[in-house]
N, C-alpha and C positions, 0 to 999 in steps of 0.2 A: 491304823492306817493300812497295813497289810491285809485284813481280812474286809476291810470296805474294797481295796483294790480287787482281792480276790472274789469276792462276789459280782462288783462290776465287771469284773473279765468274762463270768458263768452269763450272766443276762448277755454279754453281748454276745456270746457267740452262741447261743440260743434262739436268739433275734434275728440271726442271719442263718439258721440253721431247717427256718421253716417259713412257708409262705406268709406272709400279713392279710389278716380279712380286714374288711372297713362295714363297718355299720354306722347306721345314722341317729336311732334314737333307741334305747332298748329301757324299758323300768323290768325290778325283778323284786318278787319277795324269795325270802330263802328262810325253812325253818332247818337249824342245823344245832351239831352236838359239837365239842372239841375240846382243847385243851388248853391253856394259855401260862406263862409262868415267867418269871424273872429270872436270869441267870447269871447277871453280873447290876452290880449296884459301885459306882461312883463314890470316892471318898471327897472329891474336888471338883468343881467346875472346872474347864479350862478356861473361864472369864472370869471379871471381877473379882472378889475380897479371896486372896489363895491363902489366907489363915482361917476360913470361914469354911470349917467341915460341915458335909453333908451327912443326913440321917440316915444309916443304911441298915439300920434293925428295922422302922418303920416302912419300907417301901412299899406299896401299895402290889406291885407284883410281884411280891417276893412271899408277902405274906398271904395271899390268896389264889398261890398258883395251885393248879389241880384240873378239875374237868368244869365242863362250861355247857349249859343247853339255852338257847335263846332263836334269836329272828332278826335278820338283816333286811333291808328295805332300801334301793336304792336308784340308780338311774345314770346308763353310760351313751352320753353324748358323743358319740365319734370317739376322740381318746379321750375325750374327760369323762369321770367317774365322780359322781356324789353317792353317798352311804348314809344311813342311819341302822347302828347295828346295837341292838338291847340283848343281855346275857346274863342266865342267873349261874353264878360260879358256885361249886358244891366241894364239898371232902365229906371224909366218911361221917362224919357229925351232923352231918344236912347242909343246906344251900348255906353260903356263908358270906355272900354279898350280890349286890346289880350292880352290874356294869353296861354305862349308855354312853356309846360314841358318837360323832359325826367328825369323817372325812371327808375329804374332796380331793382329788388327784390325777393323775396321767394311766392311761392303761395301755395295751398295745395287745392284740387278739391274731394267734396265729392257728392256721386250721392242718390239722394232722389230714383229717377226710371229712366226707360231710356227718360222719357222727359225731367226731372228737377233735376238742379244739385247745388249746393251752393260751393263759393270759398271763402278761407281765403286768406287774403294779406297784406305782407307790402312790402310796397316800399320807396324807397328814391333816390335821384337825385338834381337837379336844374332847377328852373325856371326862366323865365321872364315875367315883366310885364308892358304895355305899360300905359303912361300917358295919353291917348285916344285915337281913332279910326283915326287921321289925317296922319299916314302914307299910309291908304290905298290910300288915294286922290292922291299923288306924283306921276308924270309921270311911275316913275318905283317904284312901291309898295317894299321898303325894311324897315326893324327896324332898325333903325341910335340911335347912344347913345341918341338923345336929343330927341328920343322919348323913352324912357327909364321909368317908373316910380321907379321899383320895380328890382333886382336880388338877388335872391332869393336860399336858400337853404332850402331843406326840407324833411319830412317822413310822409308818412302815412300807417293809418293800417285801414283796411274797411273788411268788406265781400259784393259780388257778388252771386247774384240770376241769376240763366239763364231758359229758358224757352227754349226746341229745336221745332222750328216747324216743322225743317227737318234737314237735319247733316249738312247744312251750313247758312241757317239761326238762329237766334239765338233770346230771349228777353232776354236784360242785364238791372237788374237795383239791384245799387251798392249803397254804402253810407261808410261813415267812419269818421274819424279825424284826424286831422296833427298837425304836430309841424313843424316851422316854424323860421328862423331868416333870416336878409334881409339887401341889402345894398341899397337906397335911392338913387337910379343912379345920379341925379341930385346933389347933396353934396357932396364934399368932403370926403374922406375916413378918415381923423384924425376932421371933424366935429362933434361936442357933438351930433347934432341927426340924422348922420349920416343914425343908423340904429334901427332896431325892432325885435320885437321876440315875438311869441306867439300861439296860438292853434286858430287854422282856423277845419272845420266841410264842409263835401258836400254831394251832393246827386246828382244821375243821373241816369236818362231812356233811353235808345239807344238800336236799333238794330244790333246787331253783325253780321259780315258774318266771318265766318269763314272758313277757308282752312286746313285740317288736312293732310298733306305735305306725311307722311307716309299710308294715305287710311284709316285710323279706320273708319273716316263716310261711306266709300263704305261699309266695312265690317256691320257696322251697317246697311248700309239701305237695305245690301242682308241679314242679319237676320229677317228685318219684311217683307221682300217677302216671306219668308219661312214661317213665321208664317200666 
């Protein structure tokens, strides 16, 4: 409860600390690198059966934290945000799973100057996550349950840096923290260690390209022809 307070006290006075842009429709792909990892794992729900321990050898970000290179794909309506973000997670032994999200959430876009601007975010949705890289090898590359490790429900709240180099390229680099509970694809659903729950952390550098559907980049890049 202390560090949820304490992080809502940081966004708000963050929030009031720099001017708010408004956009109207923006889509973006982003190819980026980062890191993403588990750091605390749950012995108990705070609901339901409280003799009914959670699996916390198994968690799906505990055991595949490391570094991360994939492609985000997504689209910010005003403050709403929808995502589809795919990421092949590695350690020193090779890639060692896919991970495919989709969020949808609230953003809030504040602009330093016209080069650099900072976004707030939460988001939430479902994931998946694969027990290794062998469905890419199958004649016809698909995720079949029994390659399954992790499904996944979850929220995150981060803030976004952007750097414009031009009105549709972009430097994006974001970070944040989740919460997390999960069903153990492999096990049974009334299995004791079925499932997991816990606070995962990430971090990531990518290039955005961006498309502003309604022209605001035109309109910007014929104001610095003017100037």
């Amino acid at each position: 409860m202390k560090k949820t307070m304490f992080l809502s006290t940081l966004l708000a006075l963050f929030t009031f600390s720099l001017p708010a842009s408004a956009k109207i429709l923006e889509l973006y792909l982003q190819p980026q690198v980062g890191a993403m990892g588990g750091i605390y794992s749950q012995k108990k729900l705070p609901w339901g059966d409280t003799d009914r321990a959670l699996n916390t050898e198994e968690d799906y970000f505990m055991l595949h934290r490391g570094g991360f290179y994939g492609v985000a794909i997504g689209a910010e309506f005003m403050f709403l945000e929808g995502q589809l973000e795919v990421n092949q997670s590695f350690k020193q032994g090779g890639v060692s799973s896919t991970y495919v999200s989709f969020t949808v959430g609230l953003d809030a876009d504040f602009e330093v100057d016209k080069e650099q601007s900072w976004t707030l975010f939460i988001l939430g949705g479902v994931a998946l996550g694969t027990v290794n890289d062998d469905w890419l090898e199958k004649e016809e590359p698909q995720i079949a349950h029994e390659d399954l490790d992790a499904q996944i429900a979850l929220v995150r709240v981060g803030a976004r840096y952007e750097y414009k180099f031009t009105s549709l390229i972009r430097l994006s680099i974001e970070g944040g923290v989740g919460a997390h509970i999960l069903q153990l694809a492999q096990k049974a659903a009334n299995d004791e260690d079925s499932q997991s729950s816990g606070v995962h952390v990430f971090g990531q550098v990518g290039i955005r390209f961006v498309w502003d559907v309604f022209g605001g980049g035109k309109k910007q890049a014929s104001d610095d022809d003017d100037e």
